[in-house]
VOGU-3710 file (C-alpha; in Angstrom, 3 decimals, decimal comma):
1> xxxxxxxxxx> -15,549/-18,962/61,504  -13,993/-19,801/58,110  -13,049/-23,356/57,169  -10,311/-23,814/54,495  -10,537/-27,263/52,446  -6,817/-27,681/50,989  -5,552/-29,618/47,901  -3,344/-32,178/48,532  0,047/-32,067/46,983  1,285/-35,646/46,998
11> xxxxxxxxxx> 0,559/-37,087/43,521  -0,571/-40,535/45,344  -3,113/-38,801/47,057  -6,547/-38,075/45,166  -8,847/-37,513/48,186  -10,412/-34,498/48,905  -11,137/-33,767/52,759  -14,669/-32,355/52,124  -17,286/-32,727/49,721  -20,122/-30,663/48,936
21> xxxxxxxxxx> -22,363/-32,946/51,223  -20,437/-31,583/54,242  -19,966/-28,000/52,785  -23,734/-27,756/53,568  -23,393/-29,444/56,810  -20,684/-26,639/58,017  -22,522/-23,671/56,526  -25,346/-24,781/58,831  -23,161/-24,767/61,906  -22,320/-21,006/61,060
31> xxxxxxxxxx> -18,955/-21,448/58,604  -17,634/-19,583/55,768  -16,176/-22,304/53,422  -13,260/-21,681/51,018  -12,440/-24,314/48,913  -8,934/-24,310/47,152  -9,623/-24,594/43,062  -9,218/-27,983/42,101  -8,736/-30,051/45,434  -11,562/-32,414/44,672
41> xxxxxxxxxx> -11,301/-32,666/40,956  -9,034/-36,517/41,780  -12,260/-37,406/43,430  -14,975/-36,772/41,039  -16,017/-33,168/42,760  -15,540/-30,466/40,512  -15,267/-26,937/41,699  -18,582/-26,094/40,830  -19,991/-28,323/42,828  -18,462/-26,613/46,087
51> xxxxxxxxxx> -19,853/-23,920/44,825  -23,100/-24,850/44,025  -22,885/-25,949/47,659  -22,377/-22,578/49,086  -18,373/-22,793/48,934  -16,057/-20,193/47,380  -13,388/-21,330/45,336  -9,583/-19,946/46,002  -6,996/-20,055/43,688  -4,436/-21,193/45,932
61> xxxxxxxxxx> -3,354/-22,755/49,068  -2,461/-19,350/50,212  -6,021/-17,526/49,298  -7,534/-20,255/51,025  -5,222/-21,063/54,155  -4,230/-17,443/55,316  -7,384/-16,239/57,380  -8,777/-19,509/57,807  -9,707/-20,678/61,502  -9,756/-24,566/60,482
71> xxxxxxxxxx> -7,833/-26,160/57,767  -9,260/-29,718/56,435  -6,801/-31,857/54,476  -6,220/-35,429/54,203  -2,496/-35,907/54,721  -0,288/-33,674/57,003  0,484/-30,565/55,370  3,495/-29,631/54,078  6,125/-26,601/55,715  4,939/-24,546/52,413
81> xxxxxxxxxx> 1,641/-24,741/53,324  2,281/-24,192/56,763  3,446/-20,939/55,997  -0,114/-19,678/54,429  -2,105/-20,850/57,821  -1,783/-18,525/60,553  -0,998/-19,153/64,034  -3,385/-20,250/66,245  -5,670/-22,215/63,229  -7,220/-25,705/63,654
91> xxxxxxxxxx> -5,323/-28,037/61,062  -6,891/-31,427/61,055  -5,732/-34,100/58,836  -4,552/-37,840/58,785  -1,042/-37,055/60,254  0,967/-39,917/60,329  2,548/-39,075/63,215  4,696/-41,784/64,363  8,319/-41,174/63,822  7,772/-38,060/62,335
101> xxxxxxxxxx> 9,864/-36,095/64,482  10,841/-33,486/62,199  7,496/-33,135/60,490  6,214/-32,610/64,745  8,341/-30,038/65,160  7,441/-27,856/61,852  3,877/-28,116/62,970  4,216/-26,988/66,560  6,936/-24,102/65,035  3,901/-23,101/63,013
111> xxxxxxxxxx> 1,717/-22,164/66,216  -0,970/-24,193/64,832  -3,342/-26,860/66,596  -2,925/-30,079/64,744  -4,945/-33,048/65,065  -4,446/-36,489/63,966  -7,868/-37,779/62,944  -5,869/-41,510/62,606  -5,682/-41,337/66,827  -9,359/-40,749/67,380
121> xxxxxxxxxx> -9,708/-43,045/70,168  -12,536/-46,310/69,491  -15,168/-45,469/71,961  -18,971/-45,198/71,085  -19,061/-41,673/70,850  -15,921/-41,490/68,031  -17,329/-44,235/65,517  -18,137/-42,287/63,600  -15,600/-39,573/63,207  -13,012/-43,106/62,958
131> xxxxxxxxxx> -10,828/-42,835/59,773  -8,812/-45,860/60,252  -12,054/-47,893/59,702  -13,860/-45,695/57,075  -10,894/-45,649/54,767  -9,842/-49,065/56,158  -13,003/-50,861/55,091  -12,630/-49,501/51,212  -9,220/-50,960/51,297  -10,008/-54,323/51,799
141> xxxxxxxxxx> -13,237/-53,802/49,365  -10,572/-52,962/46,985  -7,703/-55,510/47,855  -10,010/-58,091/47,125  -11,151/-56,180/43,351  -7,285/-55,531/42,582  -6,576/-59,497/43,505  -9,563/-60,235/40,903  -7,957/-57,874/38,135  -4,456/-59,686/38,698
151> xxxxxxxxxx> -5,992/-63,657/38,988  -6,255/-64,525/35,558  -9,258/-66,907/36,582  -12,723/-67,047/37,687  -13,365/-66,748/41,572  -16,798/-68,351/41,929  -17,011/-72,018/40,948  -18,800/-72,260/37,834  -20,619/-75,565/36,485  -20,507/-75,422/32,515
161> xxxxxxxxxx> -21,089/-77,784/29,987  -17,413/-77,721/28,882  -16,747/-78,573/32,617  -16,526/-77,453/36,286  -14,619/-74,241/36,838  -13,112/-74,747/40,594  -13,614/-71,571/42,784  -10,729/-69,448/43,832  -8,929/-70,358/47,276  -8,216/-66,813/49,284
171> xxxxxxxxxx> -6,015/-66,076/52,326  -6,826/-63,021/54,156  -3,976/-62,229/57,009  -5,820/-59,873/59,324  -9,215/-59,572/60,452  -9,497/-56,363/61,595  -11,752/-53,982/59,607  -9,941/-54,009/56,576  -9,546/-57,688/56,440  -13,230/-58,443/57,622
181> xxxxxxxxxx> -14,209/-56,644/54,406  -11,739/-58,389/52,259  -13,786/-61,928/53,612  -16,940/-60,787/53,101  -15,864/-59,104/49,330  -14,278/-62,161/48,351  -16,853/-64,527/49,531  -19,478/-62,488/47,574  -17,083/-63,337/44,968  -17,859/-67,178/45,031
191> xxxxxxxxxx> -14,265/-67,453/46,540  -13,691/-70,445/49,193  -12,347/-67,987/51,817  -9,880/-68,416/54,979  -8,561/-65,871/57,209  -5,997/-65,924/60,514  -4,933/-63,254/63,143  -3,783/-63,161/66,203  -6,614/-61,532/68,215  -8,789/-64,455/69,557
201> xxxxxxxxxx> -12,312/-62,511/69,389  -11,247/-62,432/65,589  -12,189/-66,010/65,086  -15,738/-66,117/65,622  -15,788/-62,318/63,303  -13,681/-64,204/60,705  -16,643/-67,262/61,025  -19,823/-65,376/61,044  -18,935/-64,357/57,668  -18,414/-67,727/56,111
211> xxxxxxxxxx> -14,865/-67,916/56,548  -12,609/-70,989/58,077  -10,221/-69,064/61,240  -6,185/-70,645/60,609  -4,497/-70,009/63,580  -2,383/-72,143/66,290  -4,625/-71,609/69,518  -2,583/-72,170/72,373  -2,478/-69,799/75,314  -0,364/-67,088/74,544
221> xxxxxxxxxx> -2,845/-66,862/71,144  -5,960/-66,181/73,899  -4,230/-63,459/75,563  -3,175/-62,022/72,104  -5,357/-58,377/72,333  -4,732/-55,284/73,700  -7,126/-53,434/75,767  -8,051/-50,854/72,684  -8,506/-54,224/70,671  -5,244/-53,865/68,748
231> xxxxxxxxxx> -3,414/-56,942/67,843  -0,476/-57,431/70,324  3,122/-58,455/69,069  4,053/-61,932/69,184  6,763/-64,144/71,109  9,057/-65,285/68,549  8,343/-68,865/69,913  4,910/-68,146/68,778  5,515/-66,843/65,638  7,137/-69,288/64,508
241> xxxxxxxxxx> 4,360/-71,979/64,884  2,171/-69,625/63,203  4,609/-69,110/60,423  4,761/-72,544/59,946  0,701/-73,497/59,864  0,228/-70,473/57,734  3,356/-71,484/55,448  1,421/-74,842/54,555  -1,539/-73,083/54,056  -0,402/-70,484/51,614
251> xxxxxxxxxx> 0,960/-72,869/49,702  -2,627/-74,034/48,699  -3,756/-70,826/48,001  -4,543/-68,921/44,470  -4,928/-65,402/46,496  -3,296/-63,636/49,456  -4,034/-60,772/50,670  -2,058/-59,740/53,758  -3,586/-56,980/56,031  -1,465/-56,229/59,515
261> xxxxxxxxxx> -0,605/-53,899/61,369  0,576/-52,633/64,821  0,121/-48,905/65,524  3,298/-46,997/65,335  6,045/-49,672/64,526  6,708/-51,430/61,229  4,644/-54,364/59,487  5,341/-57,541/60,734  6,650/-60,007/57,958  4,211/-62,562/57,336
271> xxxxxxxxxx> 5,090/-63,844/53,478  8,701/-64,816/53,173  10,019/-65,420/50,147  9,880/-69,243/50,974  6,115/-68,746/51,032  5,962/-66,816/47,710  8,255/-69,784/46,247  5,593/-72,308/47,539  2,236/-70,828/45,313  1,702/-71,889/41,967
281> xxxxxxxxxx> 2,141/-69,336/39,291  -0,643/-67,534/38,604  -1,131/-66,852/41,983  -1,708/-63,550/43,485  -0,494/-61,809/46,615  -2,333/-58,051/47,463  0,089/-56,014/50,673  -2,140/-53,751/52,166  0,705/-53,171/54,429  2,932/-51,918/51,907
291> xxxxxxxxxx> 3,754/-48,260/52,913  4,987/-49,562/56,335  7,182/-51,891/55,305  4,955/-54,607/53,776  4,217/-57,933/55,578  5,199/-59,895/52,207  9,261/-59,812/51,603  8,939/-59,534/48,525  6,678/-56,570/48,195  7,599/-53,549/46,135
301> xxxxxxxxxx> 5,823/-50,350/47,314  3,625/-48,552/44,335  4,785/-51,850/42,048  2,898/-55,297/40,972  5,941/-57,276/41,080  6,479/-60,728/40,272  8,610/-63,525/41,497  8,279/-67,422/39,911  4,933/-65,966/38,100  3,265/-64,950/41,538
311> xxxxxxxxxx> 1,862/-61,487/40,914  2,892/-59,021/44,513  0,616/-56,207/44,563  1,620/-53,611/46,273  -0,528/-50,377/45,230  -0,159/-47,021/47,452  -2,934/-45,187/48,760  -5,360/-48,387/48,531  -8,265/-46,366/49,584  -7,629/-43,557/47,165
321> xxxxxxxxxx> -7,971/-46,128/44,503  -12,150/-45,558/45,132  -11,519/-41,543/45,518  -14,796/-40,660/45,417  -16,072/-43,125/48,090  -13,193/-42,744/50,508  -13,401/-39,324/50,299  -17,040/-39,210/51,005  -16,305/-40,966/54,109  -13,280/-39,283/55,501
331> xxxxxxxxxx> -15,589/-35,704/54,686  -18,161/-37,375/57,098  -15,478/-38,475/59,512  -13,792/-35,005/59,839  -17,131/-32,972/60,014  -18,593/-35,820/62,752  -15,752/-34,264/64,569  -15,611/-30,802/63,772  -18,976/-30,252/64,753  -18,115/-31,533/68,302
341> xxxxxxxxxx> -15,668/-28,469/68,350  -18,402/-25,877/67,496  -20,912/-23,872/69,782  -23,832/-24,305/68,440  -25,562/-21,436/70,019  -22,913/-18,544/69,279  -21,838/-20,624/65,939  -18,223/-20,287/66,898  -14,825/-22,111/67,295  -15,096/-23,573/70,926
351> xxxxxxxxxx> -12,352/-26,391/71,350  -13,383/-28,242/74,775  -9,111/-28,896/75,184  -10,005/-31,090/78,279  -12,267/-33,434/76,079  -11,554/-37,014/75,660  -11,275/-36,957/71,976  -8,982/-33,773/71,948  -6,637/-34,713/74,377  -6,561/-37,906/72,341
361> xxxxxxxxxx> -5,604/-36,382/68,651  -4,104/-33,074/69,109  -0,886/-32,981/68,359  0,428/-29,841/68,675  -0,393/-26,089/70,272  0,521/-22,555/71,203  3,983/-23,568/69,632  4,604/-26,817/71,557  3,727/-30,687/70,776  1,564/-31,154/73,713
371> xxxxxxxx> 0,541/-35,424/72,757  1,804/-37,215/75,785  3,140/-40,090/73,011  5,236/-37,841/70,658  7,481/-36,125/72,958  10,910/-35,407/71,699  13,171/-37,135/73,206  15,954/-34,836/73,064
//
């Protein structure tokens, strides 16, 4: 069994999809490692290290990739590098699948059996092999340090004998993981925090970590979850009550940082220009949402823009902003679930296709996208 750990070729993307943590981990299940030269260097883990952890270092993406049974990357390989893995080879990566049709179709062309770690369904046994909260939670860490860089203030209130520094106001939109970690950053911070979303159970999340909950809570707001715990979309009559309590809220506020989305469409607009128009300048707005659209208007992707001298941040890749650490985690993530795709007697490749979490992320195999929700629909 020979695992292949690939670079990744986007130059927003430092990652690295193993580390030499889990190349010890995988020997010990029976696996060959080959490590392509230079994949981790973005994330602090020279190739020496791999090696020092029993990998061997390939020069390429084709030296590594052509006889390997699983491929680890972070994002969804490209149709070069589909050409160097052979038919019939694991490839399991953050795939990005949704409305990807042509990108769906090169993998299943390829023969190869692709899984999107990013559909790992939330059940007890998947925690820990969840990517959308590892890398999820360091975004919001880092939302909250990016906002700090930006502010050009203190957060914490500070009592001084040339006078009383007030503490920051901050406005998290979204209290799922990423936001959650945002509150509790920003309150370590010394920053008076507040947070909405439109999940009820949020509220008393967003309050056991010292946050006030901003939301209208009529009825429509306590049926507002979906089974998996996903936010559900919105009536427009509701939205537009929210719009308008959040709209007097932001205006108050010295920091924003907007975190939400809905699996598989685009971010929902939460920051209008209006809004924007309404802070003082100085102020600060951080878009987590950026590559899907944004939830602020005014949001440039990869930019900190600025509009009446409020700062938009809209940074790609948050979590590959702390490389090392959210590569650390994703390694864990992907071998948590690699390991669950391993006999551990014969120390082979043994893919149960029937299990729960298979059926769940595997995108494509034996030349066909087999995932019930990315048939084509021609």
């Amino acid at each position: 069994m020979l695992i292949a750990v690939l670079s990744e070729t986007d130059a927003v993307e430092p990652r690295v999809a193993a580390t030499p943590e889990t190349v010890k981990k995988y020997k010990s299940l029976g696996a060959d490692i080959v490590v392509q030269a230079g994949a981790g260097v973005r994330a602090g883990v020279p190739d020496a290290e791999f090696e020092a952890a029993g990998a061997s270092i390939a020069k390429d993406a084709k030296s590594a990739g052509k006889d390997a049974d699983v491929v680890l990357k972070v994002r969804r390989p490209t149709e070069a590098e589909l050409k160097v893995i052979k038919p019939g080879a694991l490839v399991i990566a953050i795939m990005d699948p949704y409305g990807q049709d042509a990108a769906l179709k090169a993998l299943a062309e390829a023969k190869v059996a692709a899984f999107s770690m990013e559909l790992m369904p939330r059940i007890t046994r998947a925690q820990v092999m969840d990517v959308l909260s590892s890398q999820a939670n360091l975004a919001g860490y880092r939302a909250v340090i990016d906002a700090t860089a930006e502010y050009g203030r203190a957060m914490p209130m500070m009592m001084t004998a040339a006078g009383t520094v007030p503490a920051a106001r901050v406005f998290i939109m979204g209290a799922g993981v990423a936001g959650l970690q945002a509150i509790a950053t920003a309150r370590r911070l010394g920053a008076v925090v507040t947070a909405t979303d439109v999940r009820p159970a949020a509220k008393e999340q967003v309050e056991s970590l010292g946050a006030k909950f901003i939301a209208v809570e009529d009825e429509e707001f306590k049926q507002a979850e979906t089974a998996g715990g996903y936010a559900k979309e919105m009536s427009a009559e509701y939205r537009a009550k929210q719009a308008a309590l959040v709209a007097s809220h932001i205006a108050k506020q010295d920091i924003v940082i907007t975190t939400a989305l809905i699996p598989g469409r685009p971010a929902p607009k939460l920051v209008t220009r209006d809004m924007v128009e309404s802070m003082k300048p100085g102020s600060v707005v951080v878009d987590l949402a950026v590559e899907r659209g944004g939830n602020c208007e005014l949001s440039k992707p990869g930019e900190v823009a600025e509009h009446n001298g409020v700062k938009i941040v809209g940074h790609l890749n948050v979590p590959g902003r702390l490389a090392a650490t959210a590569s650390s985690l994703y390694a864990k993530n992907l071998y948590a679930f690699v390991e669950t795709l391993v006999d551990k007697e014969t120390k082979a490749l043994a893919v149960k296709w029937d299990d729960e979490l298979v059926k769940a992320t595997c995108l494509t195999r034996d030349g066909a996208i087999v995932h019930s929700a990315f048939q084509p629909t021609t």
